[in-house]
C-alpha positions in Angstrom: -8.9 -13.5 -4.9 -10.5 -14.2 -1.7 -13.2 -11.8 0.0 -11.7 -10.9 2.8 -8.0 -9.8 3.2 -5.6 -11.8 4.1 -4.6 -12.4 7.1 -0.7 -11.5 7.9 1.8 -10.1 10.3 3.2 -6.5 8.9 6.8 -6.2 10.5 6.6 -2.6 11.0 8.9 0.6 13.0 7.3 2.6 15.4 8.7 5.7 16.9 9.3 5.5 20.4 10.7 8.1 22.4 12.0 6.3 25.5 14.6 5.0 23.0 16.4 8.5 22.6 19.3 8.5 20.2 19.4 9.3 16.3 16.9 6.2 15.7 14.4 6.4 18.1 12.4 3.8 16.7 11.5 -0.1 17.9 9.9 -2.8 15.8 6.1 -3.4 15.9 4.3 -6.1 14.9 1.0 -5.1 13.2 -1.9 -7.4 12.3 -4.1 -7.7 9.5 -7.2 -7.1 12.2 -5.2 -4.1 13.7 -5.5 -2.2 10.2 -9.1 -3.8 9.1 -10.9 -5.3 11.5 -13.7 -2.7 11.8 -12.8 -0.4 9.9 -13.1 1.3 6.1 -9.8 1.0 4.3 -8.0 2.1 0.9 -5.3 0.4 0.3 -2.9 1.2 -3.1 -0.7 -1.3 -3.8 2.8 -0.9 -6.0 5.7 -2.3 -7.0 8.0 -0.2 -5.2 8.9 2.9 -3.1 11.4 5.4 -5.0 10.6 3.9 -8.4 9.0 6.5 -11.3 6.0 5.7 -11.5 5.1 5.3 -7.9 7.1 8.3 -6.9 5.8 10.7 -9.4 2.2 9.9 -9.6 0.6 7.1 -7.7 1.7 7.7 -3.8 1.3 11.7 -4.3 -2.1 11.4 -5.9 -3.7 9.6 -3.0 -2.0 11.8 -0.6 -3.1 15.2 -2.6 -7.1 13.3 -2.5 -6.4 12.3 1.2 -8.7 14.5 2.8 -11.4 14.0 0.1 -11.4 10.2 0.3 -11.3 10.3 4.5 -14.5 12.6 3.8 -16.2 9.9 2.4 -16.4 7.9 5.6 -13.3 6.1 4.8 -11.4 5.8 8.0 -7.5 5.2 6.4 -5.6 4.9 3.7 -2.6 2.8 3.4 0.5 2.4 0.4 1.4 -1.0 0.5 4.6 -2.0 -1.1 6.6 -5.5 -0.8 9.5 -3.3 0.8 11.4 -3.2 4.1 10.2 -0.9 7.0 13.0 1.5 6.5 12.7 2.0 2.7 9.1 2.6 3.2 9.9 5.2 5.9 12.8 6.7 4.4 10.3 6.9 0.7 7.8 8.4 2.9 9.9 11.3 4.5 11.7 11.7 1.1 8.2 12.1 -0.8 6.8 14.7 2.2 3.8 11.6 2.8 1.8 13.3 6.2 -1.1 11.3 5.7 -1.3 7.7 3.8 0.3 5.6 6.3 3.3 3.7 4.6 2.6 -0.6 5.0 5.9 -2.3 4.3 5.0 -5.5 3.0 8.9 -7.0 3.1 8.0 -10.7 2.6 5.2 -10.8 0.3 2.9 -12.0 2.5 0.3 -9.8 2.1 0.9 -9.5 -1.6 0.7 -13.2 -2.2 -2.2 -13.8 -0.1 -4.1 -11.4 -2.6 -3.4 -13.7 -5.5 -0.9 -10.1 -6.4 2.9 -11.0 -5.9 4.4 -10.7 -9.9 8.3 -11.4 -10.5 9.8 -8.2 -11.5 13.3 -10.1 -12.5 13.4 -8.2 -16.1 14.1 -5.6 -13.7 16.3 -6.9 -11.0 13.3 -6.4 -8.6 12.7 -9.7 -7.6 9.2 -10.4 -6.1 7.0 -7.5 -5.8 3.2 -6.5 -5.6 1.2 -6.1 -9.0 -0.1 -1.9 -9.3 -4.0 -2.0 -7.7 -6.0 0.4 -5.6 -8.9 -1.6 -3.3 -11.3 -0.5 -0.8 -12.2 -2.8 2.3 -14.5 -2.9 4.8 -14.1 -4.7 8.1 -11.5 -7.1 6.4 -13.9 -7.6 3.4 -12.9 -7.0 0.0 -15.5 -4.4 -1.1 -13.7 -3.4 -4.6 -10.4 -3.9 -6.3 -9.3 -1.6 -9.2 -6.3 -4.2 -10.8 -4.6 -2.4 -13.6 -4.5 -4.5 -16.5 -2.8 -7.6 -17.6 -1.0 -9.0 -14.1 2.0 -10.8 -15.4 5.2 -11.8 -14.6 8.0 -10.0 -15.8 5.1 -7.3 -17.5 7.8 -5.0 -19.4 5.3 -2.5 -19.2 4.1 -0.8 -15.9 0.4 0.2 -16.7 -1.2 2.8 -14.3 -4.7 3.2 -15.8 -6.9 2.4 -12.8 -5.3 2.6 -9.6 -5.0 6.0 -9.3 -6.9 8.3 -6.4 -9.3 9.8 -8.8 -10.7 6.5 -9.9 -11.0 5.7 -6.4 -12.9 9.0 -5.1 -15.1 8.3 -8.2 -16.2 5.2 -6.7 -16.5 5.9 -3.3 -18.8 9.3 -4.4 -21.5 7.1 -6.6 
């Protein structure tokens, strides 16, 4: 894994109001400097938006800790999934997210560059990003909680170490 993040084009959707309509949205491209550069970051990474796991547990538990985590002097946190813009949204929305800002990840990019794109083909996934939580700091890698055993085609989904609580733990020692 390399220290600093990599760096990537995120193909994201922006609401824009000059649009009007039912979609009043327009594509944005979003760099890895745009969300980074700068700045104190968590990031937690899954496989993928509306799946058990993810939905249940993960997502909801860094969005219950939001406010605890941005209290200590972390200026975002993001949910990174190798999904499409509008799944992301539409996972978002479904799940009631108001403050982690959903990172669609669509082509990997991201995900590979951390050394954390697993084949999820046992489950008719494809490609997708192995379960981690990490904090950065102006693009630098400051500490990376993997869960266990990153494999391809894992038939198990381990969420031991990723979660929020592990997280606030770390950032309050």
């Amino acid at each position: 894994m390399s220290l600093t993040v990599p760096n990537v084009i995120f193909k994201t959707r922006v609401r824009d109001e000059s649009i009007g309509g039912d979609n009043p949205f327009r594509w944005q491209d979003v760099s890895t400097d745009d969300i980074f550069k700068g700045k104190k970051i968590v990031v937690l990474a899954l496989p993928g938006a509306f799946t058990p796991t993810c939905s249940s547990t993960h997502l909801p538990g860094f969005e219950a800790k939001y406010q605890e985590i941005i209290a200590q002097g972390v200026d975002e946190v993001y949910c990174l999934s190798v999904n499409d813009a509008f799944t992301m949204f539409q996972w978002g929305k479904h799940l009631g997210i108001k403050n982690v800002k959903m990172l669609p990840d669509g082509n990997g990019d991201f995900t590979r560059g951390m050394g954390m794109l697993v084949k999820k083909e046992n489950l008719g996934f494809g490609y997708r990003s192995w379960r981690y939580a990490m904090l950065v700091d102006d693009k630098a890698i400051v500490k990376v909680f993997s869960e266990p055993g990153i494999a391809d085609n894992h038939p198990e989904d381990p969420f031991t170490v990723s979660d929020a609580d592990t997280m606030l733990a770390y950032l309050k020692q």
